[in-house]
N, C-alpha and C positions, 0 to 999 in steps of 0.2 A: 204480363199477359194482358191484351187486350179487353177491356171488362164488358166490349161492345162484340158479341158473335153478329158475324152475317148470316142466315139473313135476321136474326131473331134480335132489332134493335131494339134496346132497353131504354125508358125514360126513368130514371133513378128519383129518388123520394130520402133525401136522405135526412129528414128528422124526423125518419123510425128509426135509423138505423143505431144508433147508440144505445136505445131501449136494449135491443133483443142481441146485443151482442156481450152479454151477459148473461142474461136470464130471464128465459122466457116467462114464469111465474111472476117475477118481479117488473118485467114488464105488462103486464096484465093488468097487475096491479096499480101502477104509475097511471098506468090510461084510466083504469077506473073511477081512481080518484082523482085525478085531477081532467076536470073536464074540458077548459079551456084547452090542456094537452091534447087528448084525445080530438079537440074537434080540427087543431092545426095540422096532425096528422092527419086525420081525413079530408078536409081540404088542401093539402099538398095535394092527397091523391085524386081528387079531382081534377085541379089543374094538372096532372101528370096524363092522367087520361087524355083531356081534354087536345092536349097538347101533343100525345102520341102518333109518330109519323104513319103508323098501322102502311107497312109496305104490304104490296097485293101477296109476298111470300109469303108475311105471319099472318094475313088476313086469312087464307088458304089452309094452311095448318094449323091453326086453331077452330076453321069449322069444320076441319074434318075431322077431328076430336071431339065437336061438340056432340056427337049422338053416340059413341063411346063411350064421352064420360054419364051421360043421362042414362046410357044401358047400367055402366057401372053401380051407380049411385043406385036405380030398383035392386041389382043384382045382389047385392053388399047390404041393404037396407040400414036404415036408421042406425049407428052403432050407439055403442054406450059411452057418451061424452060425460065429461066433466061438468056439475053444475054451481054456478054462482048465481048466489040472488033469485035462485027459482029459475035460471035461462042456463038452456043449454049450451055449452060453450065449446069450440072447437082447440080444445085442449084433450092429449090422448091421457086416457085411464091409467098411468103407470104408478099410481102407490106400490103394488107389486112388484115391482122391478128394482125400485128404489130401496125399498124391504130386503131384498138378496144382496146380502154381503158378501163378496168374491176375498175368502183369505189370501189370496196370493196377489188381488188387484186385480183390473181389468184387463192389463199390459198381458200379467201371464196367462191369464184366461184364455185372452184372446190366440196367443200362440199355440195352445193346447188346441182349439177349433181350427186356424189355417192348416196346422197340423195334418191332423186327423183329415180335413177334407183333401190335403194335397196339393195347399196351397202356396206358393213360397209366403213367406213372412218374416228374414232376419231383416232386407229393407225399408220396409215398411214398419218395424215397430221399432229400429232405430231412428228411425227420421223423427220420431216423434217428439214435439218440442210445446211447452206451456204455452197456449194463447196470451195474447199481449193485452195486459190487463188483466187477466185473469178471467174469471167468470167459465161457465161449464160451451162456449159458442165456438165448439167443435169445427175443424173447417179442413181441405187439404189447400196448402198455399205454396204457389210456385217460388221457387229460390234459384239464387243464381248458377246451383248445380243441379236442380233438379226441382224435388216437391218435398214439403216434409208434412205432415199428421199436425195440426193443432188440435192440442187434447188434454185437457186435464182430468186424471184418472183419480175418482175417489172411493173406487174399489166396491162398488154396488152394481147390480145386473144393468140397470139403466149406463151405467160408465160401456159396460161390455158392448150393450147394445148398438151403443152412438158409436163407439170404435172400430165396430166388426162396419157399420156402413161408412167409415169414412177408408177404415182399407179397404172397401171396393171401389172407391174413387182412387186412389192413389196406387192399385193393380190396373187399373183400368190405364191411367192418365200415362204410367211408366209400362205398360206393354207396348213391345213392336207393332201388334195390328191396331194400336187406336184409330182412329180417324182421325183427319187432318186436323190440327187444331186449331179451333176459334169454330168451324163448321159446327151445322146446328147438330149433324148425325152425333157428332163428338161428346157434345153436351146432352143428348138425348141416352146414349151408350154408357157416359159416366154414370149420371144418375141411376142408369136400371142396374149398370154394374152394383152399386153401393147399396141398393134397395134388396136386391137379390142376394147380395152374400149377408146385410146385414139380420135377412130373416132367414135364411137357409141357417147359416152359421150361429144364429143366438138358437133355434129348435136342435142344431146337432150338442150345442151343448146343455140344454136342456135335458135331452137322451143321454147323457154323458152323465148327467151330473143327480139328476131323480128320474131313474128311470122308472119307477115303478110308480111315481107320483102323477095321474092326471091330470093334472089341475093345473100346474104352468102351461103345460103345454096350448092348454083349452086356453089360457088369459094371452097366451102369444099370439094366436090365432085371431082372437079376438082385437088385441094390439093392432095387428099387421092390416087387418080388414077396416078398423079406422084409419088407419094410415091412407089406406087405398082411397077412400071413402071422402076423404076430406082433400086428397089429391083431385080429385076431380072435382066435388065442391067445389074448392078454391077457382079451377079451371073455366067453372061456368060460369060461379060470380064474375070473373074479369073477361068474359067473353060478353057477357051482361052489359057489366060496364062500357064494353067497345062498341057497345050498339048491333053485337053480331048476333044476339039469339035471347032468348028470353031468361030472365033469372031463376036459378032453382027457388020450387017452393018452400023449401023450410029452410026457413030465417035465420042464420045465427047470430048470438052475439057476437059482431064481427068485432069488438074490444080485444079478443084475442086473439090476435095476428100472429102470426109466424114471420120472418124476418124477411125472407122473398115475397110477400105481399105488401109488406110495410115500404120497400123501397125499390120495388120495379115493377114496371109495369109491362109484362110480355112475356112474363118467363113460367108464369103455370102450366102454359103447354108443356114446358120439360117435364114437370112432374107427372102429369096427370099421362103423358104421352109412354113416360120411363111405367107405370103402374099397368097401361094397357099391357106393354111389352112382355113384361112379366108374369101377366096375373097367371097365365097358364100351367107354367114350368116353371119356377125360378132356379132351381136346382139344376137345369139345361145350361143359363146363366154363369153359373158360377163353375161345371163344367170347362166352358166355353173362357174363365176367368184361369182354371188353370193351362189351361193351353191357347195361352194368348199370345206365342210368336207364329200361330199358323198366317198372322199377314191377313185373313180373311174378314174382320172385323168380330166382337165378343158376344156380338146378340145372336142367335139361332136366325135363320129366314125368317119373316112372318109377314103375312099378306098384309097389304096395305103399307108396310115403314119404308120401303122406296118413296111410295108415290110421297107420302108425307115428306121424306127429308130428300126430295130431289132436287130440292133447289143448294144444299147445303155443298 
């Protein structure tokens, strides 16, 4: 597969890339401590900016995003990050998740949720195959017959959770109505695909599994809204950097990266774009996931996602 979509060209950074394809904590911690690391990566990503072809397409889609995500971020307000050293860190809250130990694994778990919602799952959690290397850096990767789940399952809510979002990319990527592939709508549709059943699907089985307990449900919610929250974050920091709009005011320790910032530069639109899509309905989504031979594409209408992916 092409690792370059039109129009949304990527300038790639890749000594972050080895950190976070592992573990993300563990990479946190490498940058922390070792400074001279941390500051090569961030001079990559300078010159990666600097260097950025910024076509008038991603120029476009990314400021029409940019007041989106600024509404987003009041909407959603400050979440509860993770703190190192007294700084708040753009690491998500999941002690809790980590804590839920799934007896049967995440694998059966999760066939219990597509289940239930109706959604196919024997190929999608057959394809499933150990990342290379190891390490928990979940991905869907294309193969010569198709796609398969890199995933390693070690049987705690946090495993369920990252599996239920990577088989919405891998529903998404093997239904008839995707979108063309390499187009940006494709890569905008995966992502919300996987965003949407990943919190639709981890709340049914939370309903499923303590229903009478409050309390996950509230920490999920609270999960899902940093997610959102940091999606757009991420989005204005690197529209910042592109010289397209001013930087959000609170500061983070940007030491902890996530893997798509550490080695591209272009691609937060997808997220921050896949979060607007969403924020509404996500259960329309995932709908729309099970009946993905209607040929019609998997997102619901929503004003404004033409104009954004008309160039795609």
């Amino acid at each position: 597969m092409n690792p370059l979509p039109e129009p949304l060209v990527l300038t790639r950074i890749q000594s972050g890339w080895d950190l976070f394809m592992t573990d993300y904590v563990a990479a946190a911690r490498t940058l922390w401590r070792d400074p001279d690391r941390r500051e090569r990566l961030f001079a990559d990503r300078r010159r990666a900016v600097a260097a950025h072809p910024m076509p008038l397409a991603v120029r476009e889609v990314h400021l029409a995003q940019v007041e989106r995500s600024r509404s987003a971020l009041c909407a959603l307000g400050r979440p509860g990050l993770q703190q190192h050293a007294g700084t708040d860190v753009p690491l998500l809250a999941d002690a809790w998740l980590r804590g839920r130990p799934l007896p049967g694994g995440a694998v059966a778990a999760a066939a219990d949720v597509l289940r239930g919602l109706g959604l196919p799952h024997a190929d999608a959690l057959s394809s499933i195959a150990e990342p290379p290397g190891g390490g928990p850096a979940a991905r869907v990767a294309r193969t010569a017959d198709g796609f398969e789940i890199l995933f390693a399952d070690d049987g705690s809510g946090a495993a369920l959770a990252v599996l239920l979002h990577e088989v919405g990319h891998y529903l998404y990527e093997t239904a008839p109505g995707a979108a063309p592939e390499e187009s940006f709508r494709r890569y905008v549709e995966s992502e919300a695909a996987a965003l949407a059943l990943g919190r639709v699907g981890f709340a049914a089985h939370l309903a499923a599994t303590a229903p009478d307990d409050p309390e996950p449900p509230r920490l999920w919610s609270r999960y899902c809204d940093a997610e959102a929250w940091l999606n757009h974050y991420y989005l204005l920091t690197e529209a910042a950097e592109l010289g397209l709009c001013q930087a959000p005011g609170d500061a983070l320790g940007m030491v902890y990266l996530r893997d798509t910032y550490s080695t591209s530069v272009g691609y937060q639109v997808v997220y921050a774009l896949a979060s607007s899509l969403i924020a509404d309905a996500p259960e329309r989504v995932v709908e729309r996931l099970a009946a993905g031979a209607d040929g019609g594409g998997l997102l619901p209408p929503r004003p404004g996602f033409d104009d954004l992916t008309r160039l795609a």
